[in-house]
C-alpha positions, 0 to 999 in steps of 0.5 A: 527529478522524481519527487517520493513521499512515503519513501521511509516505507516498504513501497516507497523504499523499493520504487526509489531504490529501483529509480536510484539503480537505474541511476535516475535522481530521486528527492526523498520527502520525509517528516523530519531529518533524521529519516532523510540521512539514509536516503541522503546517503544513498545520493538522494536530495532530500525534502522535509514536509509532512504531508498535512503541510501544503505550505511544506509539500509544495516545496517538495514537490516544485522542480519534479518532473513527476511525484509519487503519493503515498497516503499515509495510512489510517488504520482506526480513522474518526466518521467520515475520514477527517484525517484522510480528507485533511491530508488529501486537501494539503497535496491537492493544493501543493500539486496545483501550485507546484504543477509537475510534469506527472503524478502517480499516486498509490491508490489501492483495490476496493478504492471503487467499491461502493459499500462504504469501507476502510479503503474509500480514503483512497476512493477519496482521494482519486476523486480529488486527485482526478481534478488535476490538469497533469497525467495522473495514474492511480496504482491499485495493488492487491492486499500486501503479502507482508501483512502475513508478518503479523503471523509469523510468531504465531506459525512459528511458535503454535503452527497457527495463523489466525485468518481474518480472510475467509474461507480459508480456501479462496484465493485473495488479489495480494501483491509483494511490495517489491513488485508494488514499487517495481511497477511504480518506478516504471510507470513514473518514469513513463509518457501518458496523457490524462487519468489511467488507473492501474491493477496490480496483483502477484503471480497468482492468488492467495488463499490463507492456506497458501500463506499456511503452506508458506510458512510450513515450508520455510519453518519446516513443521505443520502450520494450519490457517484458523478463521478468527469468528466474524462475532469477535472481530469488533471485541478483539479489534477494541481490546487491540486499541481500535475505538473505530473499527467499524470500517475496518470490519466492512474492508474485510466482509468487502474481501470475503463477501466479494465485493472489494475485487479487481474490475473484470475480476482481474482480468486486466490486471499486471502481474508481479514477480514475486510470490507468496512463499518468497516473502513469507520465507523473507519475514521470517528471516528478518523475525530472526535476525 
């Protein structure tokens, strides 16, 4: 049995719809039953627990063979990652009563990095989660195609996407999700010992004018990438709701200065299947439908 939090969400979908093709038994941890009723349809046992409930994941996760962890993310978190640390204290706790074979975790690239950032949640996370006595492997995609669906009505309806990556030529690690949970259903269902990290980007490295040329092929008309000024970031991320945006900003310098990269500079990293024009032509037709 493979135990899969955050299976609601793209990443989870695709590792347990790949686990269930290949006719493999999958619990689907949800927050509450109504999200379960899919996932039951589709044959899964389904497991009811927040993931800030230890008392509730230990449940989930007791009888698998493996569990998969997905942070939930948090996008405007309070000084000093409260929310990260609670969630990471409640699945350490369950994962050492539970005690399943294995654990793959969804960690993410710039978990290493050493400036302060967004993604050192996730840097918290593999130092807790490190302490485990069972294998554990820490999936570190790149930053996800699909965050280019927030431009889709911009392309569509001005030929303008507005990058918050800069320069506007240099080539980000950005991964599809398919691929991200493609390669986590692999892994999971794997044999290892002790801790391993693992990289994953896509086929190649994506500028945003790529993502530009993405779309402009799929609609059919120019569309051009526009760097939004670093000076507006903290304005516009406030007028947006943000009342932290601090480690936000310092996840973006990290990509643009250079220092949130894969080790090696990539070198050793898996590559996925899926490219950039592949998804940007599938948001736009889930924006159409």
């Amino acid at each position: 049995m493979y135990a899969i939090s955050g299976i609601t969400g793209k990443v989870g979908g695709a590792l347990a719809r790949t686990l269930l093709a290949d006719s493999q038994p999958v619990r689907a941890i949800v927050r509450d039953e109504q999200k379960g009723m899919l996932w039951s349809a589709l044959g899964c046992e389904v497991a009811i627990a927040d993931m800030e409930n230890p008392v509730a994941l230990t449940t989930a996760f007791t009888g698998a063979e493996a569990v998969f962890i997905l942070p939930p993310p948090e996008f405007d978190p309070l000084p000093g990652y409260p929310e990260a640390r609670k969630i990471i204290d409640a699945v350490l706790a369950a994962l050492l009563t539970a005690r399943p074979d294995k654990v793959v975790c969804l960690s993410t690239i710039g978990a290493d990095a050493t400036h302060d950032n967004l993604l050192s949640q996730r840097r918290l996370m593999e130092e807790a989660l490190s302490r485990l006595p069972m294998p554990v492997t820490f999936l570190r995609p790149g930053w996800f195609l699909e965050n280019a669906a927030l431009d889709v009505a911009s392309a569509r309806n001005t030929g303008v996407i507005h990058s918050l990556l800069m320069p506007l030529d240099k080539p980000f690690p950005m991964v599809a999700t398919e691929d991200v949970g493609r390669v986590a259903a692999g892994f999971i269902q794997e044999s290892w010992h002790g801790k391993r990290v693992v990289q994953l980007e896509g086929p190649r490295r994506v500028s945003p004018n790529d993502l530009a040329a993405a779309f402009a092929k799929t609609l059919g008309k120019p569309v051009r990438a526009e760097i939004v000024p670093h000076a507006s970031w903290e304005a516009l991320f406030r007028s947006q709701g943000m009342k932290h945006p601090q480690p936000r900003i310092r996840m973006l310098d990290g990509f643009n200065e250079g220092w949130i990269d894969f080790q090696n500079g990539g070198t050793n990293t898996i590559r996925g299947r899926v490219g950039a024009e592949e998804v940007i032509a599938s948001l736009i037709r889930s924006d159409a439908v």
